[in-house]
GUGUVO-658630 format. One record per residue (C-alpha): residue number from 1; z negated, x, y. Coordinates in Angstrom, 2 decimals. Each point is the difference from the previous one (the first is absolute). Layout:
N
+------+---------+---------+---------+
| resi |      up |    east |   north |
+------+---------+---------+---------+
|  NUM |       Z |       X |       Y |
...
+------+---------+---------+---------+
end
This chain:
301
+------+---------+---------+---------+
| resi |      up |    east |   north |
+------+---------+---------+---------+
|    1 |    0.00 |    0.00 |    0.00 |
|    2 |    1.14 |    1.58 |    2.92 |
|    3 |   -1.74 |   -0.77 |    3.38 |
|    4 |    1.40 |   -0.11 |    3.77 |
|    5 |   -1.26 |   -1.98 |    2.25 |
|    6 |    2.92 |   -0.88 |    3.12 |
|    7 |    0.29 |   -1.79 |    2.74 |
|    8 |    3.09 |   -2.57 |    0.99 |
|    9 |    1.47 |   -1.28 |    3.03 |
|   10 |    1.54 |   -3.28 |    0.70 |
|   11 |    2.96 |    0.86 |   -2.09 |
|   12 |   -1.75 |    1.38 |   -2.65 |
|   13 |    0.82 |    3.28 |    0.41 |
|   14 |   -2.23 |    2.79 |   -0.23 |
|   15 |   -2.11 |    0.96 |    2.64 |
|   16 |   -1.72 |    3.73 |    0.74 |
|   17 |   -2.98 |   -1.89 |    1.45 |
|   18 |   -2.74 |    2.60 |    1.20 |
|   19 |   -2.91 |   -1.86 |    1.15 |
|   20 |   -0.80 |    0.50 |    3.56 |
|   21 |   -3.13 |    2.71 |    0.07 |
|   22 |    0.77 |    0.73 |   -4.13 |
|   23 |   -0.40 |    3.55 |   -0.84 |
|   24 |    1.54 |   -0.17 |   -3.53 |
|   25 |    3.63 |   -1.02 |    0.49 |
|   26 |    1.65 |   -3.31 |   -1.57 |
|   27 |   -1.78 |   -3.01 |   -0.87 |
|   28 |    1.43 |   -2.89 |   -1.24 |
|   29 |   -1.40 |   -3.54 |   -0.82 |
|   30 |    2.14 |   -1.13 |   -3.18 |
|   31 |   -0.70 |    1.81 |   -3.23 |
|   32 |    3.18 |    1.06 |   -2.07 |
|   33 |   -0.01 |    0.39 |   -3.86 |
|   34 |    2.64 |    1.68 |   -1.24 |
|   35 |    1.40 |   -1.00 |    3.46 |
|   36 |   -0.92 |   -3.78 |   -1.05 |
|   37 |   -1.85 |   -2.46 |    2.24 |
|   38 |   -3.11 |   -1.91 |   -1.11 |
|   39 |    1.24 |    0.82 |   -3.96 |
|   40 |   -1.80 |   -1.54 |   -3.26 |
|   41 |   -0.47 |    1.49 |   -2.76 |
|   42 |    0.36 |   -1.94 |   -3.55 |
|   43 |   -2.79 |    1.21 |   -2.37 |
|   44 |    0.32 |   -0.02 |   -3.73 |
|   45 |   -2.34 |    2.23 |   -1.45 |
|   46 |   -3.82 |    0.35 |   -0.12 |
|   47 |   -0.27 |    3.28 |    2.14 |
|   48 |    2.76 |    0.96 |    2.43 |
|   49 |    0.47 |    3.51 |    0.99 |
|   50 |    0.75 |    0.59 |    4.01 |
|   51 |    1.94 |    3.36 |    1.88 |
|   52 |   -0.76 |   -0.33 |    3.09 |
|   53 |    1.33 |    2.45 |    2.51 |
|   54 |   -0.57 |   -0.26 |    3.93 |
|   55 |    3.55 |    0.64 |    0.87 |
|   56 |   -1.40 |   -1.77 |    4.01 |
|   57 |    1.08 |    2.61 |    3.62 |
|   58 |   -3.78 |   -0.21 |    0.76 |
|   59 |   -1.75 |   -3.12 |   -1.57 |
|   60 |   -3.66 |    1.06 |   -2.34 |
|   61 |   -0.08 |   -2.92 |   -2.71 |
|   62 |   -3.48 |   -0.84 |   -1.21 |
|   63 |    0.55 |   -1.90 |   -3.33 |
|   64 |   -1.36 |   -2.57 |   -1.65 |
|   65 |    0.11 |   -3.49 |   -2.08 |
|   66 |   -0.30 |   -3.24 |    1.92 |
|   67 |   -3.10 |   -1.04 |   -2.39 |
|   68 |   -1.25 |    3.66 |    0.38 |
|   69 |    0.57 |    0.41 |   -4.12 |
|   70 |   -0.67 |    3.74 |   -0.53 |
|   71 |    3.30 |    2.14 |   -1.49 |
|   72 |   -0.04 |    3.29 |   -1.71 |
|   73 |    1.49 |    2.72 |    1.72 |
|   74 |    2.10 |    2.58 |   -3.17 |
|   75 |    1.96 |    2.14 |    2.29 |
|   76 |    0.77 |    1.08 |    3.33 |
|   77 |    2.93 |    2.49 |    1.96 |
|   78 |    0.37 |    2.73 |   -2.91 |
|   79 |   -1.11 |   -2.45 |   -3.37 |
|   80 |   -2.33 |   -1.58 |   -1.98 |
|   81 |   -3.61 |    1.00 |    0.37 |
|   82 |   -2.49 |    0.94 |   -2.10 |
|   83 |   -1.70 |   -3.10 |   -0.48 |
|   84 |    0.57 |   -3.80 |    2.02 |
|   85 |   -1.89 |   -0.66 |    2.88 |
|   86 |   -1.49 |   -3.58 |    0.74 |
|   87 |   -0.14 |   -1.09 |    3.58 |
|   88 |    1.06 |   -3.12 |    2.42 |
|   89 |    2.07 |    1.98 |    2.43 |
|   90 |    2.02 |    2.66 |    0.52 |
|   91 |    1.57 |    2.13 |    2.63 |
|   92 |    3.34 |    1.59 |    0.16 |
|   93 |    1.44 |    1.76 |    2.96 |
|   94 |    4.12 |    0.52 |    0.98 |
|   95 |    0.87 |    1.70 |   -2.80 |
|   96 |   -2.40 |   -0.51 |   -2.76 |
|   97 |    0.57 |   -1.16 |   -3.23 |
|   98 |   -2.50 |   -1.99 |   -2.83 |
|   99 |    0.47 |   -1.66 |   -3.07 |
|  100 |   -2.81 |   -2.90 |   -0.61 |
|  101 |   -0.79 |   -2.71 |   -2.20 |
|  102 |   -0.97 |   -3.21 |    0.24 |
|  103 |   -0.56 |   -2.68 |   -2.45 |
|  104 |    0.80 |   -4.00 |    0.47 |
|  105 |   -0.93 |   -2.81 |   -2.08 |
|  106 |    2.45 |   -2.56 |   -0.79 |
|  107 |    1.50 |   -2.76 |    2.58 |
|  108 |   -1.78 |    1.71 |    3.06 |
|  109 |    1.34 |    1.29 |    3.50 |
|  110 |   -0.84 |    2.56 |    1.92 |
|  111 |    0.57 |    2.45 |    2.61 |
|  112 |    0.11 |    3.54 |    0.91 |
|  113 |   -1.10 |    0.99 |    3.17 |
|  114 |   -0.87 |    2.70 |    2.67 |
|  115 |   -2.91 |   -0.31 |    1.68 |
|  116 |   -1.35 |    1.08 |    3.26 |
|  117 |   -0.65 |    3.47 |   -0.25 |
|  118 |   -3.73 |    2.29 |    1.15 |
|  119 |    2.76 |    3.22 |    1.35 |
|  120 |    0.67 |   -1.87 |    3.44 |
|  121 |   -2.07 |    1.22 |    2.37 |
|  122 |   -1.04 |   -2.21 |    2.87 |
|  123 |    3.76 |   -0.95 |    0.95 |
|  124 |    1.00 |   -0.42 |   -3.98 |
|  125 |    1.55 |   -3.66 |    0.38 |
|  126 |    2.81 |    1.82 |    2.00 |
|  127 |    1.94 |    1.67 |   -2.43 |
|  128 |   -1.51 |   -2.63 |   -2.54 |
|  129 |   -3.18 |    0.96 |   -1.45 |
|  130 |   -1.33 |   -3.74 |    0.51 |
|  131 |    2.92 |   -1.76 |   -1.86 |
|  132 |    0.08 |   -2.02 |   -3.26 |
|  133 |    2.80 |    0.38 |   -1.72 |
|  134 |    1.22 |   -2.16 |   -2.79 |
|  135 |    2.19 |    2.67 |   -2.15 |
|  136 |    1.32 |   -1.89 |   -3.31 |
|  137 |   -1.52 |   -3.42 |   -2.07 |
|  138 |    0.24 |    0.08 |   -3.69 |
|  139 |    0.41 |   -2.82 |   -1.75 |
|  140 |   -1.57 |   -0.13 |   -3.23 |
|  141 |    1.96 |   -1.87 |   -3.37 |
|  142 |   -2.18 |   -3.07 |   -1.57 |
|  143 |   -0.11 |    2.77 |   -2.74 |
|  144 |   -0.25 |    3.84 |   -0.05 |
|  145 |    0.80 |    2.36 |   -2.48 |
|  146 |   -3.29 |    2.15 |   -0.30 |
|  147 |   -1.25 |    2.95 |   -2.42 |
|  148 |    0.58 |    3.17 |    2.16 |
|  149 |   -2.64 |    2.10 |    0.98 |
|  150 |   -0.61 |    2.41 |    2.93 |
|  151 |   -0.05 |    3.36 |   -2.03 |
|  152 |   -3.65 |    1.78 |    0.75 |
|  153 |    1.58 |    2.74 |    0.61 |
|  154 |    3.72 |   -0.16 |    1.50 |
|  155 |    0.29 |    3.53 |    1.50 |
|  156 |   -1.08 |    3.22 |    0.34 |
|  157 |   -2.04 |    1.41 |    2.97 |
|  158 |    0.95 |    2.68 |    1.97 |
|  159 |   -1.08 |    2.92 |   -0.86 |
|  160 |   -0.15 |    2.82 |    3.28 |
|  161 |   -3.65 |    0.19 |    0.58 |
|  162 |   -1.11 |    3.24 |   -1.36 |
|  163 |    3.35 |    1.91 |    0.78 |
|  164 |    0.22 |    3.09 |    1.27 |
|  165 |    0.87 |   -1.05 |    3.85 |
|  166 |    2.85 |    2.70 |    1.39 |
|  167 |   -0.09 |   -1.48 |    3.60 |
|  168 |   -2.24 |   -2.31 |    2.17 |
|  169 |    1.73 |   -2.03 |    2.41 |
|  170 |   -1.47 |   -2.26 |    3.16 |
|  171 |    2.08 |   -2.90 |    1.37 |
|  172 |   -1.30 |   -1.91 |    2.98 |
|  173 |    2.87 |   -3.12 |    1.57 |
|  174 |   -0.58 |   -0.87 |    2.65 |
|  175 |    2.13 |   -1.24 |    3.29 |
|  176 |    3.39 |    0.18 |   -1.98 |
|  177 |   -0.82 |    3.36 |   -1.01 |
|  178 |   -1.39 |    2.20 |   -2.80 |
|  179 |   -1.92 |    2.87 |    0.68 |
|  180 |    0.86 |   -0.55 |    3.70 |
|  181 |    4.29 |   -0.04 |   -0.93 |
|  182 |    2.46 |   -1.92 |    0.00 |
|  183 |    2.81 |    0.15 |   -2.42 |
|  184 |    2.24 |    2.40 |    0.02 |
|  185 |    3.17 |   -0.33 |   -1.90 |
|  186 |    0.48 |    3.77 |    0.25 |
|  187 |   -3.05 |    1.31 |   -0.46 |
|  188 |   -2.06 |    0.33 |   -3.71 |
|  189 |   -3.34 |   -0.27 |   -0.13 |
|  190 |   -1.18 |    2.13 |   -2.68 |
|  191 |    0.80 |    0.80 |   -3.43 |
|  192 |   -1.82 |   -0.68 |   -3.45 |
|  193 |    0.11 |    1.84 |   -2.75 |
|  194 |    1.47 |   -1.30 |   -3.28 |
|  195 |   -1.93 |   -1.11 |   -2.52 |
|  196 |   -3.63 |    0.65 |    1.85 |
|  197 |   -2.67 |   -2.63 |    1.16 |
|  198 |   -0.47 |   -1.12 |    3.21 |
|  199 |   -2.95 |   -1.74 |    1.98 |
|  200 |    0.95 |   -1.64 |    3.25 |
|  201 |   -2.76 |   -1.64 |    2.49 |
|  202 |    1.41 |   -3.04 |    1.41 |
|  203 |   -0.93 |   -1.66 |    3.12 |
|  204 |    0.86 |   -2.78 |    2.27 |
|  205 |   -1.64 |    0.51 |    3.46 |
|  206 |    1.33 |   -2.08 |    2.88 |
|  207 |   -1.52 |   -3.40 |   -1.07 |
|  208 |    3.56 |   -2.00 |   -0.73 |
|  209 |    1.16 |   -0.42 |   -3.59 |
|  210 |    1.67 |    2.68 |   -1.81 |
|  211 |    0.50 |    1.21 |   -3.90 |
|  212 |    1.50 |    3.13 |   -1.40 |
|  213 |    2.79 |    0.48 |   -2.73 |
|  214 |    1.15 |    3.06 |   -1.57 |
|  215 |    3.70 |    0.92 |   -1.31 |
|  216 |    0.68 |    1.18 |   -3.45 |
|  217 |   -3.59 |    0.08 |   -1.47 |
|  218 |   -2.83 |   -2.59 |   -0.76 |
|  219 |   -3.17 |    0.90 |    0.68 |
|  220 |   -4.03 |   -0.43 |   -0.84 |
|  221 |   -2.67 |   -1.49 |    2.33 |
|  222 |   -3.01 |    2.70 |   -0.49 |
|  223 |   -2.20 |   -1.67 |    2.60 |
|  224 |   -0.03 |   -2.20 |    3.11 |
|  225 |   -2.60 |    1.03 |    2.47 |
|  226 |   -1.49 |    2.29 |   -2.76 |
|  227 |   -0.74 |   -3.34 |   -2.31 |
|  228 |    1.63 |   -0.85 |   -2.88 |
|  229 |    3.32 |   -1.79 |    0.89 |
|  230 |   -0.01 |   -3.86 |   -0.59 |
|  231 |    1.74 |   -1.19 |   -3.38 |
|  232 |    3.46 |   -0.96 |    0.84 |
|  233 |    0.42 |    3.83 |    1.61 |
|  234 |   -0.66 |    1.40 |   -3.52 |
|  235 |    3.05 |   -0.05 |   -1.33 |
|  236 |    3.70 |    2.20 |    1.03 |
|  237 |    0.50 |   -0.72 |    3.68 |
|  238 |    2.87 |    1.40 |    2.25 |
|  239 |   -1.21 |   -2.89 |    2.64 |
|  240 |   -3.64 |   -0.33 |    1.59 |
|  241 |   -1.22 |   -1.99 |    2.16 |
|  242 |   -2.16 |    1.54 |    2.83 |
|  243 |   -3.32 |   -1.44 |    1.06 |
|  244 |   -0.71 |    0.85 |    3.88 |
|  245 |   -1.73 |    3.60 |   -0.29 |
|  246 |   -1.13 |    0.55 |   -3.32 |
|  247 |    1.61 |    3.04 |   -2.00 |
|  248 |    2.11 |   -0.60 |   -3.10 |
|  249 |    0.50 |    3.00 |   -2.35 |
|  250 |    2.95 |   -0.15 |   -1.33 |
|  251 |    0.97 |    2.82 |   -3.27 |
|  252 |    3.29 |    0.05 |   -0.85 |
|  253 |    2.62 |    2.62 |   -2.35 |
|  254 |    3.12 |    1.31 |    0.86 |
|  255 |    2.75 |   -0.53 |   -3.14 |
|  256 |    3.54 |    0.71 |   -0.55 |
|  257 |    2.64 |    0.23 |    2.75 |
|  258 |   -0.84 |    2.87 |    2.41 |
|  259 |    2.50 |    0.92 |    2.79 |
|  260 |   -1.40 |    2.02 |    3.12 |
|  261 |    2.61 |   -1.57 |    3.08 |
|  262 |    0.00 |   -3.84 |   -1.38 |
|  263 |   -3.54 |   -1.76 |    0.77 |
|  264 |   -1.71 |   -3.09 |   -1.03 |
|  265 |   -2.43 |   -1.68 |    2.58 |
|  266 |   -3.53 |   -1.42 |    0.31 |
|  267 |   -0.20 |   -2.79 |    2.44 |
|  268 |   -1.85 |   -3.39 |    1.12 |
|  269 |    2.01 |   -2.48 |   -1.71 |
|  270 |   -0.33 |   -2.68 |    2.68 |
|  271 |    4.15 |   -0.41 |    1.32 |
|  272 |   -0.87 |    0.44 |    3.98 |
|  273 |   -2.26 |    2.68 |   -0.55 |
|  274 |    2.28 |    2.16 |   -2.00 |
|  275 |    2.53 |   -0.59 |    1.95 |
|  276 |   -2.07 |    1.29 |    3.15 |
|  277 |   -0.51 |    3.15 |   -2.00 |
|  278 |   -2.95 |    0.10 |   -2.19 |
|  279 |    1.49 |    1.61 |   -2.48 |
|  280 |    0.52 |    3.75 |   -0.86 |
|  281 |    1.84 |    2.06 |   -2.65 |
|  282 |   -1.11 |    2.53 |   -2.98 |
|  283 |    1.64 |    1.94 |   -2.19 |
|  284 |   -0.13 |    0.92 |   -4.29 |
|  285 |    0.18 |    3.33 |   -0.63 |
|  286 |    0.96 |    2.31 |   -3.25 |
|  287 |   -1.85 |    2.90 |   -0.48 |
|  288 |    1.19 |    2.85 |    2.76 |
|  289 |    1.47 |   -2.58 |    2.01 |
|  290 |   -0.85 |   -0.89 |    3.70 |
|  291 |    0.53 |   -2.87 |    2.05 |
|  292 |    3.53 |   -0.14 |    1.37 |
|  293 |    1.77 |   -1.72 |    3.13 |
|  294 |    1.62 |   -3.50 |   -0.60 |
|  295 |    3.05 |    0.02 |   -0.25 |
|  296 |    2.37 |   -1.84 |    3.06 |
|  297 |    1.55 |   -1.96 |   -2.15 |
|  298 |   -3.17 |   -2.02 |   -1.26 |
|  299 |   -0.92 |   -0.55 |    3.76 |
|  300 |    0.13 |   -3.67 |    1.72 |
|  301 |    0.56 |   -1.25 |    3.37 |
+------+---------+---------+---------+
end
């Protein structure tokens, strides 16, 4: 199920509707699925599993069922976890990705929502931190098919804490920036070394929304704030949501494909604030190699 919300004018056509005073970009009122309005979905089987990704410019979704039923969370952005995780709601952020599910009993309806979200800040209901949002109804058959299970154990947890770490790394985004730049399509970063472990501190610091993604590797939550990282951010991640000020330590390993001029970036993955340059660029490296220059050719304008 893929989620954007949009706004339309009198034609209905598309609208880029910032909100006047919004810091996060686009926000629309009318939930797509699949690029379907106000869908349904027909449900024939006991338990129903859900992939939800936030595929939304700027828009934080705070899920849940209309009845507040509970769902089991089995996997999120890199694959199944280690073992389901029972809760009422759930947040995903542009770019996220979770698989969940839910169980209905025969001839019911109900929906999925988003719910007003606790990340707004005192002018939240501006870029839509205030909203209810009715996402898809299921529609339950006057008989289900039934005798799957949730597997105890559907993944395999990750597996970095305890590595030897070749390189700390601190991140702080902030004002369209990271680390106090602004993207550079010419300039790289740093490099990493193939096939080492690395920790990177994470933090969001200017008091507006933001998350951080990763190219080419998933990575392990080791702590937030120092504590133990909440459930659903203890699986593979390449996509994490950043609470206002806390630290996130982030390991991840660098596998297969190195190449010293052609980089992969790290970036907020809210649309506006990319776009404005919170982004930057790192290299993989073979052994001996350093980082490089990119080339002209893989330049935009």
């Amino acid at each position: 199920m893929i989620l954007q919300d949009r706004a339309f004018d009198g034609d209905n056509q598309f609208e880029k509707r910032v909100p006047l005073g919004g810091t996060l970009g686009v926000i629309g009122k009318e939930v797509l699925v699949n690029g379907t309005i106000g869908p349904y979905a027909d449900v024939t089987t006991g338990l129903v599993r859900l992939r939800l990704l936030n595929g939304s410019n700027a828009r934080l979704y705070n899920f849940g069922f209309s009845d507040d039923r509970p769902f089991s969370l089995v996997a999120t952005d890199g694959g199944l976890l280690a073992e389901p995780w029972s809760t009422k709601r759930l947040y995903l952020s542009p770019g996220e990705r979770a698989e969940i599910v839910v169980a209905f009993k025969p001839g019911e309806r109900v929906e999925l929502r988003s719910y007003p979200s606790e990340y707004g800040g005192t002018l939240g209901r501006v870029d839509g931190f205030d909203d209810r949002l009715d996402i898809c109804q299921f529609r339950a058959a006057a008989t289900l098919s039934d005798g799957t299970e949730i597997p105890a154990a559907p993944g395999v947890a990750p597996d970095l804490t305890g590595e030897k770490v070749a390189q700390e790394r601190s991140f702080v985004l902030a004002s369209d920036q990271i680390n106090g730049r602004s993207m550079a399509m010419d300039r790289i970063d740093f490099g990493v070394r193939e096939g080492t472990v690395e920790v990177w501190d994470v933090v969001n610091d200017n008091g507006f929304l933001h998350n951080f993604h990763v190219h080419d590797v998933q990575f392990q939550v080791l702590t937030v704030d120092d504590g133990k990282p909440e459930p659903h951010l203890r699986g593979w991640k390449d996509t994490v949501l950043l609470a206002q000020r806390k630290h996130y330590r982030l390991a991840m390993r660098f596998r297969g494909h190195t190449d010293p001029n052609t980089p992969y970036m790290y970036h907020c993955h809210l649309l506006q604030h990319e776009d404005n340059g919170m982004m930057g660029q790192f290299v993989v490296l073979g052994e001996g190699e350093k980082v490089g220059v990119v080339p002209q050719t893989h330049q935009h304008s």
